[in-house]
C-alpha positions in Angstrom: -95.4 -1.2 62.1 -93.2 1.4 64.0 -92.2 4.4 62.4 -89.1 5.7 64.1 -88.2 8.7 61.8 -91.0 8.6 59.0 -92.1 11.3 56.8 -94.5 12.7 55.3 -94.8 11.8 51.5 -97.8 14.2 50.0 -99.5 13.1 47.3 -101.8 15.2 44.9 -105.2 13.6 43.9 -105.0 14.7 39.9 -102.0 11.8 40.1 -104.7 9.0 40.6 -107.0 10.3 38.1 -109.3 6.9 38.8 -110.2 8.0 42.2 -111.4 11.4 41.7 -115.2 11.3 42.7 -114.9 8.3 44.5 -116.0 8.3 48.3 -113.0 9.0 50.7 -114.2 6.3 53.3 -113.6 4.3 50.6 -109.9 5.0 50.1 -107.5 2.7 51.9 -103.3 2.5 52.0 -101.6 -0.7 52.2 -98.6 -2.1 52.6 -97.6 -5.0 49.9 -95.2 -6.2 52.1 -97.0 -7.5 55.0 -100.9 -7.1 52.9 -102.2 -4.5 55.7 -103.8 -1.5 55.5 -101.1 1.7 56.9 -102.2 5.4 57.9 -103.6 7.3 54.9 -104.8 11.1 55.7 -107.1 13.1 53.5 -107.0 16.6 53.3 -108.7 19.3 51.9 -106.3 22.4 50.4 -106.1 25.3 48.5 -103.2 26.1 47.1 -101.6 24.0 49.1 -103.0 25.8 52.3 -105.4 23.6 54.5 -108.9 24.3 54.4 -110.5 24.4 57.7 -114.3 23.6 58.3 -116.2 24.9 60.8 -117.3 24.7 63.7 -113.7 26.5 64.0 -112.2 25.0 67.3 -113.1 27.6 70.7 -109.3 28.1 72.9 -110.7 28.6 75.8 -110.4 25.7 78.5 -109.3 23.3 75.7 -109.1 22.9 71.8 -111.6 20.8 70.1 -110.4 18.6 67.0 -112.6 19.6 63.8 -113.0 16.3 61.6 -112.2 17.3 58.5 -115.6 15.5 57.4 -117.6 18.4 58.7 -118.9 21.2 56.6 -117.4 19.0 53.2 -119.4 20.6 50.5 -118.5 17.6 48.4 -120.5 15.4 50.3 -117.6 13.0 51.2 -116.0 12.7 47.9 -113.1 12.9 46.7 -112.0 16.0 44.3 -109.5 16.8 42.0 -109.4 20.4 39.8 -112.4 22.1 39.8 -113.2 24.3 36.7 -110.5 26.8 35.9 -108.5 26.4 39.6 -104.5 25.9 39.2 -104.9 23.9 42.6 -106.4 20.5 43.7 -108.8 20.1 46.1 -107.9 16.8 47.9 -104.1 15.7 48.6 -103.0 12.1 50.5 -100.5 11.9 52.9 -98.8 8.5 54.5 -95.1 7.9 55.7 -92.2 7.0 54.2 -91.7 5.0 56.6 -94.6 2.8 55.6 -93.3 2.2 52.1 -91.5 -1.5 51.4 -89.0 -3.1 48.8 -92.0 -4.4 46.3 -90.1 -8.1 46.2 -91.8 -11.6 45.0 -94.6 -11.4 47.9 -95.2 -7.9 47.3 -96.1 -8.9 43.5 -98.2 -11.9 44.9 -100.2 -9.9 47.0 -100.7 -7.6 44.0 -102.3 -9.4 42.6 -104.4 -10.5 44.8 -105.2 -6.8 45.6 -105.9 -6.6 42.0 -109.2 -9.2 43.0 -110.2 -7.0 45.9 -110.2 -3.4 44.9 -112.0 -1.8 41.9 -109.9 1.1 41.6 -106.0 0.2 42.8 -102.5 2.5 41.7 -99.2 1.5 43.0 -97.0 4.5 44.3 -93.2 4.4 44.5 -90.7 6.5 45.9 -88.4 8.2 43.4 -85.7 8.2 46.1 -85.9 4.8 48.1 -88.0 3.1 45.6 -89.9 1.4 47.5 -93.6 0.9 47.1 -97.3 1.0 48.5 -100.9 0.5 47.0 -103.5 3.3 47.1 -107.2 2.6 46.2 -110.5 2.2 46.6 -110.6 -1.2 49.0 -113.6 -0.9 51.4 -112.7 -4.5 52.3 -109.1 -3.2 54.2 -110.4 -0.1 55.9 -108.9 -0.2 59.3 -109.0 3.0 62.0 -106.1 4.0 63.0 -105.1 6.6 66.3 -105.7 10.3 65.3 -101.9 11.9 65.6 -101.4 13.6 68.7 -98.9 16.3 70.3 -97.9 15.9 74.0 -99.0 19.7 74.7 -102.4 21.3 74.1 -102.7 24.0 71.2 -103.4 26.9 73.8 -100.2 26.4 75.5 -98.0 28.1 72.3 -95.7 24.9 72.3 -95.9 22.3 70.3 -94.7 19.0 71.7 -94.2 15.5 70.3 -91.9 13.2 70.4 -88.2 14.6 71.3 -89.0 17.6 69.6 -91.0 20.8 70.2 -91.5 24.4 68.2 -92.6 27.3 70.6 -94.6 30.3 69.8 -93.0 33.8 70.9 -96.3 35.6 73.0 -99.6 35.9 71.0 -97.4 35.4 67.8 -98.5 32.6 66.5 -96.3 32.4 63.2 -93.1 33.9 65.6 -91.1 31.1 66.0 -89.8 31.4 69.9 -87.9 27.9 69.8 -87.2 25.0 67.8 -85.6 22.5 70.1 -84.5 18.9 69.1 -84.6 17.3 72.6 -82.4 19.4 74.7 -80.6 20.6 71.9 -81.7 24.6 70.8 -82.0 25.0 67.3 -83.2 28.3 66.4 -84.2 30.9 69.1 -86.0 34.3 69.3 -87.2 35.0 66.1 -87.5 38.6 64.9 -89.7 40.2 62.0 -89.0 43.9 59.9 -90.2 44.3 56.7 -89.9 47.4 54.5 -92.5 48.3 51.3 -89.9 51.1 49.7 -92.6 51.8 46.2 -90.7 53.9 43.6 -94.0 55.8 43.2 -96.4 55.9 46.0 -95.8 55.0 49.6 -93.3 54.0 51.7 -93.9 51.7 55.0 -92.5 49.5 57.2 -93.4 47.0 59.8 -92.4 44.6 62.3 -94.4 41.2 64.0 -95.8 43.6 66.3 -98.5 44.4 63.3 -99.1 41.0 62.8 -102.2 39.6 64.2 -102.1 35.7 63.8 -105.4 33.6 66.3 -105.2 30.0 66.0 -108.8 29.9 63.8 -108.8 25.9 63.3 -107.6 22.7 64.2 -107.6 19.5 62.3 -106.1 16.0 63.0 -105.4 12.8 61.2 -103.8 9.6 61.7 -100.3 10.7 60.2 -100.5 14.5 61.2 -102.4 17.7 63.0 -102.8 20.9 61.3 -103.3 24.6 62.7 -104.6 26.9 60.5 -104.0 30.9 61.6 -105.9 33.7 60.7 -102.8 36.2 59.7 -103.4 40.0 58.8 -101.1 42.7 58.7 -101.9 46.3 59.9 -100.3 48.3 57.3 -100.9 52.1 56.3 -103.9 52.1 58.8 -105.1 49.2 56.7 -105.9 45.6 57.6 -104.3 43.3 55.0 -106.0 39.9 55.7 -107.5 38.6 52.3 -104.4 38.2 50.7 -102.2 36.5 53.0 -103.1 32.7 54.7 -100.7 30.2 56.3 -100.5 27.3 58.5 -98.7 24.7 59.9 -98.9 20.9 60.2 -96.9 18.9 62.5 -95.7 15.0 61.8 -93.6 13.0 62.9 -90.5 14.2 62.4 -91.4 16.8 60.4 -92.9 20.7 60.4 -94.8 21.9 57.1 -95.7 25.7 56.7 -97.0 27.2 54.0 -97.5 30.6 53.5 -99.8 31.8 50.9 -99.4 35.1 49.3 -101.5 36.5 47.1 -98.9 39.9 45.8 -100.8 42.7 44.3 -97.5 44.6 42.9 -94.7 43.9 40.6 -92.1 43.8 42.2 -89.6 46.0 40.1 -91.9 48.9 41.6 -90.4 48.5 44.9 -86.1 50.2 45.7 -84.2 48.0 46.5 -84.2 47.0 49.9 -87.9 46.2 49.9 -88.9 42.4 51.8 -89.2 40.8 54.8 -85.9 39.7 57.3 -86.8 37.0 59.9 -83.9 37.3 62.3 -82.5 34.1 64.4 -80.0 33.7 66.8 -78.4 30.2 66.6 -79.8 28.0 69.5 -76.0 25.9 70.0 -72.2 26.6 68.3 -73.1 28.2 64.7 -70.4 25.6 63.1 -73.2 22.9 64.0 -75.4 24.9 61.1 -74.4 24.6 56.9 -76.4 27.2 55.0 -77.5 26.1 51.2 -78.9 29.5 50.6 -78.0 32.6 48.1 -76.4 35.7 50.1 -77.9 38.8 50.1 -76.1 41.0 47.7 -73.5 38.8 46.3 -75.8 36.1 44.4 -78.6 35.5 42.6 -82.4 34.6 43.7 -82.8 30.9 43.7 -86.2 28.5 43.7 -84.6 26.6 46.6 -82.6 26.4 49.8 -81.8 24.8 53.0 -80.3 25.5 56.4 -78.8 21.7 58.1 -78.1 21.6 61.7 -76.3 18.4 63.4 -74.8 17.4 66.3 -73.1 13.5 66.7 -76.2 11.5 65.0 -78.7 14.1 65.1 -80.0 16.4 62.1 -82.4 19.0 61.6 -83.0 20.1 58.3 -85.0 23.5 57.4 -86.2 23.6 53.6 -87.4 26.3 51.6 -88.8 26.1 47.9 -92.4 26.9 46.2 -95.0 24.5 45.9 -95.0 22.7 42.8 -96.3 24.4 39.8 -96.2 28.2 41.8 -94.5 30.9 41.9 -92.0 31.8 44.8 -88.6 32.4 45.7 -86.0 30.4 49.3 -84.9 33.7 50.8 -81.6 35.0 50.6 -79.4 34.7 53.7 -78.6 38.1 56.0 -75.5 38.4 58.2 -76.4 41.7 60.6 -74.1 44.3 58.8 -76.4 43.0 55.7 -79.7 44.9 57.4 -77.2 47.3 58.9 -76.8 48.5 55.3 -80.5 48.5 54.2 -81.6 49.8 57.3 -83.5 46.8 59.6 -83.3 46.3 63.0 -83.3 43.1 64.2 -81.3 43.5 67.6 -79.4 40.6 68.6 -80.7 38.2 65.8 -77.4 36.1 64.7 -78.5 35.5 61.1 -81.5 36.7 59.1 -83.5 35.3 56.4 -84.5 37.6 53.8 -87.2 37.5 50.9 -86.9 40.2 48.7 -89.9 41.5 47.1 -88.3 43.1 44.2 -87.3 39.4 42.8 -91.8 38.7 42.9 -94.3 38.8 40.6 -97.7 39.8 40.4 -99.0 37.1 41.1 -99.7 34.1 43.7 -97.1 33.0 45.4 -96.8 30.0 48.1 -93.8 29.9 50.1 -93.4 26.1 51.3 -91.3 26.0 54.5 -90.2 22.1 55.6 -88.7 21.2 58.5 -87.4 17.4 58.9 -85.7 15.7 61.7 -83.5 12.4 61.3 -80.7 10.9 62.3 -77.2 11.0 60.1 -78.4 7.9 58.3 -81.2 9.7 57.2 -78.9 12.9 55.6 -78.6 12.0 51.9 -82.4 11.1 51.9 -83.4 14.3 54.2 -81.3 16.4 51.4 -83.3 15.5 48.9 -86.3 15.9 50.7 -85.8 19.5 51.1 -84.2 20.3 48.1 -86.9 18.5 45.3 -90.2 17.4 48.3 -90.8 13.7 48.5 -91.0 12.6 44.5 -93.0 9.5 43.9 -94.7 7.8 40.6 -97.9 6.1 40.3 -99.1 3.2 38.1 -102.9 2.9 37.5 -103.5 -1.0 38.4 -107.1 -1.4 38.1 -108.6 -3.8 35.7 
C-alpha cells in the first residue's frame, strides 16, 4: 500500500488491556480491507519519552541502529502500567494512512480474523473513521523495511522525503532549518531563558549552556527515533536528571517531546521568568497563521499551533501536553515583547515563549508535533495538532 502523506496514529498499550503480557513478536496490524498485515512499531517510553537500550549507537564513522529488542528487561513482552507509574511502558504506532472504510468485506474478513487470532481489538479513527485490527496473529506476521532518512545522523540534517530539519552546530535540539522541499520554513533558531526567584537566585542562560550528544538511535518500520542526552549548565551546576527529550521522524511528520521534571512552583519566580525560542520566518510571514495566546494580552492555554502554506502545501507545528500531564503551548513573542522583559534574541522574527510562572511543581511533558500535508489534508492536520490522533478500540476476541 503506498502511503503518500500518512501519519503517525500512537496508540497506548493500557487501551488493549488483552495484550498486555503477551509476546511482541506476536503482535501483528492488519488491514480489513485487503486482509494484510501493515507496519506496526513497538516502542518502549517513559512518559512519553523513548527509552533507549544499549549498546548506545558510537558517531564516529557511522551510526549503528539499536533494535529496540536489546537490553528489554521484559524479556520480549509486552507492558502496560507498572506498580504505581502514571506512564505506560509500551505504545503502538501505525499510519493513518493504513486505516480503511470497514465496509461488507472488511466485516467478512472479521470474522475470519476472529478464527485466526486469540487476542484481536479493532481500532477506529475518531476523525476519518476508518478502521484496522490489532492483535496477537502469529499466523500474519510479515517484516517490513526498517524506516529510513536519506542523510546519516552525524551529518546534523535530517532528510527524508521532500523534507528535512537541520541542527544549528553541536546543538542538537537547535533547530537550524525546517525546509519543506525548497520552501524555508523556520530558520535560525535562538534560545534565552531567565530563572528571576522572588527569594533566592537570579540566572539566566542561552543554548550556548546547553549540552545535547545524540546518546541513541532506534528505528522501526513506520519511524526512527534519536534520543539526546540534554543538560543545562546553570549556577556552576549541571542540570541533567531532570530534563530528557527526543525526537522521532515519520513520514510526514516530526514528534518531540521534552520532558521536564520542575522542581519549583512557579509563582516563586517575577514575572518574566521562562524560556523564548526565537525564529525568523523562512518565506513571506503572511504564508504563517498563529493559533497561539500572546504574551501579555491573554491567558495560558493547554494548546496551540503555528500553520504555514503555500499553493497546496502545509506545514503544521503543534504544541499541547501529553495526555494525562501537565504542561502548557507557549505564548507567542513579537521582539518588542523580549525587548520589554529583557531577552535578546537578535534578529529572531517571532519568539515562542513558555512561561515558568504559569507551571507547577510537578512533571511536565511538552509534546511538540510537526505534520506536513497537502491542502486536502488541512481540516484533518487541524485536528491532529489541536486534540493528537483520537482513536477507539473494541476488544474482539472470543
Amino acid at each position: 500500500m503506498v502511503r503518500l502523506y500518512a501519519h503517525p496514529v500512537l496508540m497506548d498499550v493500557q487501551d488493549f488491556p488483552k495484550l498486555i503480557n503477551t509476546y511482541r513478536k506476536d503482535i501483528v496490524a492488519i488491514n480489513g480491507q485487503n486482509y494484510k498485515s501493515i507496519p506496526i512499531q513497538i516502542e518502549e517510553v517513559e512518559s512519553g519519552s523513548l527509552v533507549f537500550r544499549s549498546p548506545q549507537i558510537k558517531l564516529k564513522g557511522r551510526a549503528s541502529f539499536t533494535p529496540p529488542e536489546k537490553g528489554d528487561p521484559f524479556k520480549g513482552k509486552i507492558k502496560g502500567k507498572l506498580g504505581d507509574l502514571n506512564y505506560s511502558i509500551h505504545r503502538f504506532i501505525v499510519d493513518d494512512e493504513d486505516f480503511s472504510t470497514c465496509d461488507n468485506k472488511c466485516q467478512q474478513n472479521q470474522q475470519k480474523l476472529k478464527e485466526k487470532c486469540p487476542l484481536l481489538y479493532s481500532v477506529k479513527l475518531k476523525f476519518s473513521q476508518k478502521s484496522i485490527f490489532i492483535g496477537k496473529c502469529p499466523s500474519f506476521k510479515k517484516k517490513f523495511k526498517q524506516f529510513s532518512l536519506k542523510t546519516p545522523i552525524k551529518s546534523k540534517k535530517f532528510k527524508w522525503k521532500d523534507y528535512s530539519y537541520e541542527f544549528s552546530g553541536e546543538n542538537n535540539i537547535l533547530l537550524n532549518n525546517l525546509k519543506m522541499k525548497s520552501h524555508d520554513i523556520f530558520k535560525n533558531g535562538q534560545i534565552n531563558g531567565k530563572l528571576l526567584s522572588k527569594f533566592l537566585f537570579t540566572s539566566e542562560f542561552t543554548h550556548e549552556n546547553f549540552q545535547t550528544p545524540i546518546t541513541g538511535v532506534t528505528s522501526g518500520p513506520v519511524g526512527t527515533g534519536v534520543e539526546f542526552a540534554l543538560s543545562l549548565n546553570l549556577l556552576g551546576m549541571k542540570i541533567s536528571d531532570q530534563i530528557c527529550c527526543d525526537l522521532t521522524v515519520y513520514d510526514n511528520a516530526l514528534y518531540f517531546p521534552i520532558v521536564i521534571d520542575f522542581p519549583f512552583e512557579g509563582k516563586s519566580f517575577q514575572k518574566g521568568s521562562g524560556v523564548l525560542y526565537g525564529f525568523n520566518y523562512g518565506d513571506n510571514r503572511s504564508r504563517y497563521k498563529f493559533d497561539l495566546p500572546r504574551w501579555s494580552k491573554d491567558k495560558p492555554r493547554k494548546s496551540g499551533s503555528i500553520v504555514w502554506s503555500k499553493d497546496n502545501d502545509r506545514v503544521f507545528m503543534g504544541f499541547r501536553p501529553l495526555k494525562g500531564t501537565t504542561g502548557i503551548a507557549p505564548f507567542k513573542m513579537e521582539p518588542n515583547d523580549w525587548e520589554k522583559l529583557g531577552y535578546s534574541s537578535p534578529n529572531s522574527d517571532f519568539g515562542l515563549f513558555y512561561d515558568v510562572t504559569q507551571m507547577d511543581k510537578a512533571l511536565h511533558v511538552f509534546s511538540v508535533w510537526i505534520y506536513t500535508g497537502k491542502s486536502q489534508d488541512e481540516n484533518k492536520l487541524k485536528e491532529y495538532v489541536k486534540n493528537g490522533i483520537e482513536y477507539q478500540t473494541i476488544n474482539l476476541s472470543k
